[in-house]
N, C-alpha and C positions, 0 to 999 in steps of 0.2 A: 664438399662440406665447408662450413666458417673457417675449420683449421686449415684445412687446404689453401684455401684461396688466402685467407691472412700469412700462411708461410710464405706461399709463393710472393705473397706483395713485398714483404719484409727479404726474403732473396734477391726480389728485382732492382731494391733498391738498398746501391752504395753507400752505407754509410759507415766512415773511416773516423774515428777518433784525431784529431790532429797533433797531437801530444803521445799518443801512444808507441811513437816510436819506428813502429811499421807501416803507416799509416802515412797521406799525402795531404802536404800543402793546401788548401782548399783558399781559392780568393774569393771575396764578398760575394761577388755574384752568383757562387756557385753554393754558398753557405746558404743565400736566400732562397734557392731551388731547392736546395736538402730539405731547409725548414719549411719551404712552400708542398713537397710530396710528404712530409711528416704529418703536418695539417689535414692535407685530403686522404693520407692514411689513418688520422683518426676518427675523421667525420665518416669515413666506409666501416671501421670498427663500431661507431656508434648506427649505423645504418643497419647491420649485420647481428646485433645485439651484446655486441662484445664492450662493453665502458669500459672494465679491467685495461683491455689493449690500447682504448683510444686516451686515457690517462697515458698510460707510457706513450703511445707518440706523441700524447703534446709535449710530455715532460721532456723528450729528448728534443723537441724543437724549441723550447722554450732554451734550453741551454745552450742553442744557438743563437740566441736574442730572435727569433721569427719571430715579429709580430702577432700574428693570427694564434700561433701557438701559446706564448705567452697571455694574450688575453682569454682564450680557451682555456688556461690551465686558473690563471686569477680569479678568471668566473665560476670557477669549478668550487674555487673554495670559496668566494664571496656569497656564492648562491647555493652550495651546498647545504641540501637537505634529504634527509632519510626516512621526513615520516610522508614523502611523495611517491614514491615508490621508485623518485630517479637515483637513488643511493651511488654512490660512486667507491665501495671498498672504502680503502685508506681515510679517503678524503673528508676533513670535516670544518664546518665553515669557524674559519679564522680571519677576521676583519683585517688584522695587522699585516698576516700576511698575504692576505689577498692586495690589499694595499700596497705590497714593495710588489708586487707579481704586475698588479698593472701600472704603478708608474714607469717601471721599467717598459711594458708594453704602449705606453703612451710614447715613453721618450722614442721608441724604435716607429712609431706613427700609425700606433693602432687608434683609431677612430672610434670602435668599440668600446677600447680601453678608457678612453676617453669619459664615454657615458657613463661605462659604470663606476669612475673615481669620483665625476659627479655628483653623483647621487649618495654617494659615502659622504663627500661635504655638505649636499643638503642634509644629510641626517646625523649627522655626524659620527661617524663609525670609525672604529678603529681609534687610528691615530691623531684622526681629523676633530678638531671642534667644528659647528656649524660655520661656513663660511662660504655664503652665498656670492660673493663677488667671485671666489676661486672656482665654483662650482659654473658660474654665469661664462668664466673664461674656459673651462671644459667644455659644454656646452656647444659654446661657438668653434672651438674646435673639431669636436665629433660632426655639426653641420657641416663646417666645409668640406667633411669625408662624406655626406649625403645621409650621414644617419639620420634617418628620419624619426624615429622615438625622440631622438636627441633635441632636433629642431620645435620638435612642441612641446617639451619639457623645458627648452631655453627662451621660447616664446611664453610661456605659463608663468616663467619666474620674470621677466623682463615686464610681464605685466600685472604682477604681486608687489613686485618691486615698486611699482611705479603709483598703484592703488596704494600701498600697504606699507610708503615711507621706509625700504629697505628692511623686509621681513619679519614685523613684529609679531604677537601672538598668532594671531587669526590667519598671516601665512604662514607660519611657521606649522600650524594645526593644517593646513590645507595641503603643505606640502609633506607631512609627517603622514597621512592620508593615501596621498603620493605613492612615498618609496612603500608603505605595506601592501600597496598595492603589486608590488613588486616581487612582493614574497617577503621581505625583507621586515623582521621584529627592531623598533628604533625607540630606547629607554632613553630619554633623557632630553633636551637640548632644545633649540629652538623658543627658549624664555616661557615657555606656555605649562 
């Protein structure tokens, strides 16, 4: 059964608090492995139909600074929605902090993370006013990780940009178009 197999994953794998006392030394590299088997422990959670479980292994990768975890937990709240039928328990979408969840995932070199803080500056969510240059330098970030969403959404503004005298109304409406295409509801911003 699910509980089986997820105890036995959660058994197989070591995971030792490093402050706890009892607990061992862990160096970088081995923190990246923790957080890298947290990750594919909760993408098989979410495969299994368990989201409950796959929340808690991002959250405890994520408080290893894993990359992949942290922006798996950031997206969780930035895209969090309940009337899709992907509910996530606890989790309910918070711009701000979805925001400190992926820069922090940016700074550790998620490419992902990348994308989606992007997109928070194109529409300006959260903490972000619109601020297309910042969003244009994410972008090119998330590219040179190969994200591909990233790369024609940084090509669409590079050439709104370029039409459109650095994003006045009419891209501001095209890019506001954009993120709800996303899923994502955006009140405000963009001069239009």
């Amino acid at each position: 059964t699910t509980e089986i197999y997820t105890l036995s994953l959660h058994d197989a794998l070591p995971i030792c608090d490093d402050d706890d006392g009892g607990g061992f030394e862990q160096d970088d590299k081995s923190k990246h492995s923790t957080g890298s088997a947290m990750h594919v422990l909760g993408k098989i959670a979410l495969a299994v139909g368990r989201p409950d479980d796959a929340l808690a292994w991002f959250r405890r990768g994520a408080e290893r600074e894993h990359p992949l975890c942290l922006r798996e937990l950031g997206a969780r709240v930035l895209y969090a929605n309940h009337d899709n039928g992907r509910g996530w328990g606890d989790v309910v979408q918070d711009f701000d902090l979805a925001a400190a969840i992926l820069q922090r995932a940016v700074h550790a070199g998620s490419g992902w993370a990348a994308h989606d803080l992007a997109l928070m500056h194109i529409a300006g969510l959260g903490p972000f006013e619109t601020d297309l240059t910042r969003a244009e330098r994410l972008l090119a970030r998330a590219t040179r990780k190969n994200i591909v969403p990233a790369m024609h959404l940084h090509y669409q503004l590079q050439y709104l940009d370029g039409v459109h005298s650095g994003g006045g109304a009419v891209a501001g409406s095209l890019l506001r178009a954009m993120i709800e295409g996303f899923g994502m509801h955006v009140n405000g911003g963009f001069g239009d």
